[in-house]
Phi, psi and omega in degrees: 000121191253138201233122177229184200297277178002292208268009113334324172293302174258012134280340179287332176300287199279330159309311195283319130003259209279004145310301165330283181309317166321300193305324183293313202219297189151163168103332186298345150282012182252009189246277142345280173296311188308297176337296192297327186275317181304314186286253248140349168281143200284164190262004133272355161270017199232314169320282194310320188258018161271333192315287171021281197277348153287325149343277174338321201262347167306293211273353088029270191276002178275341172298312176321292209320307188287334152318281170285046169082345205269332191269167200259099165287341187301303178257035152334279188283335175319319164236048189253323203303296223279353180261315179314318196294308180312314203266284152028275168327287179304311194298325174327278184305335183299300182307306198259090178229100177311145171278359171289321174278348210272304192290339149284015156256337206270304212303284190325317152300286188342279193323317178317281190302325187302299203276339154308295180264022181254355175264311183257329149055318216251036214252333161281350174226114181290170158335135152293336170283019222242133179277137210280119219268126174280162168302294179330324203265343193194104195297345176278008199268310181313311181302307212291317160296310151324322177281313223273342174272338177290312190280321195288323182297342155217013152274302184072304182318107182076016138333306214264352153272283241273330200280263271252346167307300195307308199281353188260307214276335192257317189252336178097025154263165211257150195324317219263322177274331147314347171269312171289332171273306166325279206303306186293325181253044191225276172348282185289344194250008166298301195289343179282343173309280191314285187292359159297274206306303182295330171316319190262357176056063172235023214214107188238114197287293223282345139338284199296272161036274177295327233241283194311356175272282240287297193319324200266341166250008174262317201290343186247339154292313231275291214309331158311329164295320196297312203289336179282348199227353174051175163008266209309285172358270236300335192259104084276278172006296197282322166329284191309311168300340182275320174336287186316309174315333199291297170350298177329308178313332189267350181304326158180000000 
């Protein structure tokens, strides 16, 4: 991949997007990865160096969250572990994938998760009022969070649906606080990712890097939108995003 100031340009662009859009909702790797792959990187090393930045945009909004209050520390590690076990795993397998094989999975996902929540959408935000499901008590939330880290550790795209499925359709949290345990458990099991993946030589630094400013400054507009504009805001969001992800899919 040859990195010139231009395409430099358009990862800080398109990092800050999907930072955004992440913190909000999800999907800002469907944004992301394509980009990376348009600049010229094969699409398990375009996989591997979105991690970066999703780091970056993890320790970002999560500082953000606990400033304004938001993050749950109580059902934090309940659902951080079993996702953390998941991404272990998921990544484990993204590396040893050939990319002849790696890139019809990606192309393939993508078309799944866009037309799955561009059909179902609302499948993410429980009552405001609805009271929040410990994990431990329902043993299909738990399975379900090990899969949803197994999808983020070797997919990543849109994980951040699939997170916000569990804690809205299954444990019953409400979007803002579910928006802030998503970003914290994306974080954490991110950094054990980034050194797999980099390990593996999936990894293009002056890329990630860069793509992490955009992120990392979408990431601190978004947790401001979120805590100032709450629920109803957020599925306006989540709407657009899943369109746009749809878009995505045509980049290349």
């Amino acid at each position: 991949m040859s990195f010139s100031v231009g395409s430099a340009l358009l990862l800080v662009v398109v990092g800050i997007f999907a930072g955004w859009v992440n913190t909000l909702a999800g999907g800002g790797s469907m944004l992301s990865v394509p980009a990376l792959m348009w600049l010229g990187l094969p699409a398990d090393v375009a996989n591997g160096t979105s991690r970066v930045a999703i780091l970056a945009q993890g320790a970002t909004g999560v500082l953000a969250f606990r400033r304004g209050k938001k993050l749950d520390g109580s059902l934090l590690a309940a659902v951080a572990v079993p996702s953390l076990i998941g991404a272990v795993f998921g990544a484990f397998a993204a590396t040893f994938i050939p990319n002849a094989v790696f890139r019809p999975i990606l192309i393939g996902t993508f078309v799944i998760m866009a037309g799955t929540l561009f059909l179902s959408p609302t499948t993410l935000a429980p009552p405001a009022d609805a009271v929040p499901v410990d994990p431990k008590s329902k043993p299909f939330a738990w399975l379900a969070l090990v899969l949803a880290g197994f999808y983020g550790g070797f997919l990543q795209a849109g994980v951040g649906f699939v997170l916000l499925a569990v804690f809205g359709g299954l444990l019953r949290i409400d979007l803002v606080r579910g928006n802030a345990l998503k970003v914290a458990v994306i974080f954490l099991y991110s950094i054990v990712v980034v050194i797999i993946f980099a390990a593996r030589s999936r990894v293009d630094i002056a890329s990630g890097l860069t793509l992490a400013i955009g992120n990392a400054l979408g990431a601190e507009l978004g947790v401001r939108f979120a805590i100032k504009s709450g629920q109803a805001a957020i599925k306006r969001v989540l709407f657009v995003a899943i369109i746009l992800s749809c878009l995505a899919l045509f980049w290349k």
